[in-house]
N, C-alpha and C positions, 0 to 999 in steps of 0.2 A: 670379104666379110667385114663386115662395119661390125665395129663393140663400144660404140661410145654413150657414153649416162643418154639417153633421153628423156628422163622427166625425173621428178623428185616430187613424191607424194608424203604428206606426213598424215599420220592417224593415230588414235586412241587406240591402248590395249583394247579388243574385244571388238573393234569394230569391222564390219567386214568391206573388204574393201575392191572392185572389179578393174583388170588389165584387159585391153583387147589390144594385138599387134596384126599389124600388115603391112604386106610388100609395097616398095613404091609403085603406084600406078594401078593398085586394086588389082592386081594378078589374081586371081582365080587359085585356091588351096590344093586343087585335086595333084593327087600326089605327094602332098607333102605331108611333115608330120610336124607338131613343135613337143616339145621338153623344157620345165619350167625349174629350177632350182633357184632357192631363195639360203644366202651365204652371210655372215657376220659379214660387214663392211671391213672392218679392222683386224680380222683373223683372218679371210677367208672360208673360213669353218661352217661346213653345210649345218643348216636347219631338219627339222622332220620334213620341210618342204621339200618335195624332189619326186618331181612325178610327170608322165607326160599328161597332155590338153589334150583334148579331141572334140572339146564344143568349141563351134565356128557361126559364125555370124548367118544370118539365111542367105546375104548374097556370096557366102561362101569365098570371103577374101579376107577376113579375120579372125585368130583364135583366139577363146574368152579365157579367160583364170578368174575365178570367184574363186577370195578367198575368204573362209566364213569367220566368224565372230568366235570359234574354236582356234582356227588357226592363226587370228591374229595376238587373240589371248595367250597362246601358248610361247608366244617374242618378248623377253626381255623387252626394258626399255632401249633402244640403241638405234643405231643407223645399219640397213642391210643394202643386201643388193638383189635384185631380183634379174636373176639372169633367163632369158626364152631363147632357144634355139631349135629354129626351123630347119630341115632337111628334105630336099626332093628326090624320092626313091629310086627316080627316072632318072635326071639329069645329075645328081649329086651334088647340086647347088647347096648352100648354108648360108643361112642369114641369121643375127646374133641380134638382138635386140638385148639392151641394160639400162635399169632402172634405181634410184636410190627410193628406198620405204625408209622412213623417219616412224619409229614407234614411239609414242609418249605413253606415259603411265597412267593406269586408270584404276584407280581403289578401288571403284565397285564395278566387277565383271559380273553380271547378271546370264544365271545360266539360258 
């Protein structure tokens, strides 16, 4: 299982921002599940984010995370981590995907 940072996105309070992860070599999802929890960088300490995905791409080798302009509003300013972890029902394989989100602050959140 690989857990190493893959990308570092930074955004605005309130802005919604989209993750898509997949296997190396476009493996096909069937069977698997992912799980998306978003953590203070510096604490550890979960967020309200913590849920699984279950939207997948149409050729069905990647899962999407939209997160809305609610959910990004609702993040301090700070550095997090967005952790996705895959699981195969079948084989019990895991794969760990991890991400840094940079939040900057945004005075005006328009509902």
């Amino acid at each position: 299982m690989s857990c190493n940072i893959i990308s570092e996105k930074c955004i605005k309070q309130g802005e919604s921002i989209e993750y898509s992860w997949s296997i190396d070599g476009g493996v096909a999802l069937t069977n698997w599940t992912c799980y998306v929890q978003v953590r203070y960088e510096s604490s550890g300490q979960l967020t309200a984010i913590d849920l699984p995905v279950t939207t997948k791409n149409l050729a069905n080798t990647a899962f999407i995370l939209n997160l809305t302009k609610d959910d990004t509003g609702a993040l301090t300013p700070g550095k997090y981590i967005v952790g996705a972890e895959f699981e195969n029902s079948v084989t019990e394989q895991c794969a760990e995907f991890i991400e840094r989100l940079v939040v900057e602050r945004q005075w005006v959140i328009k509902p």
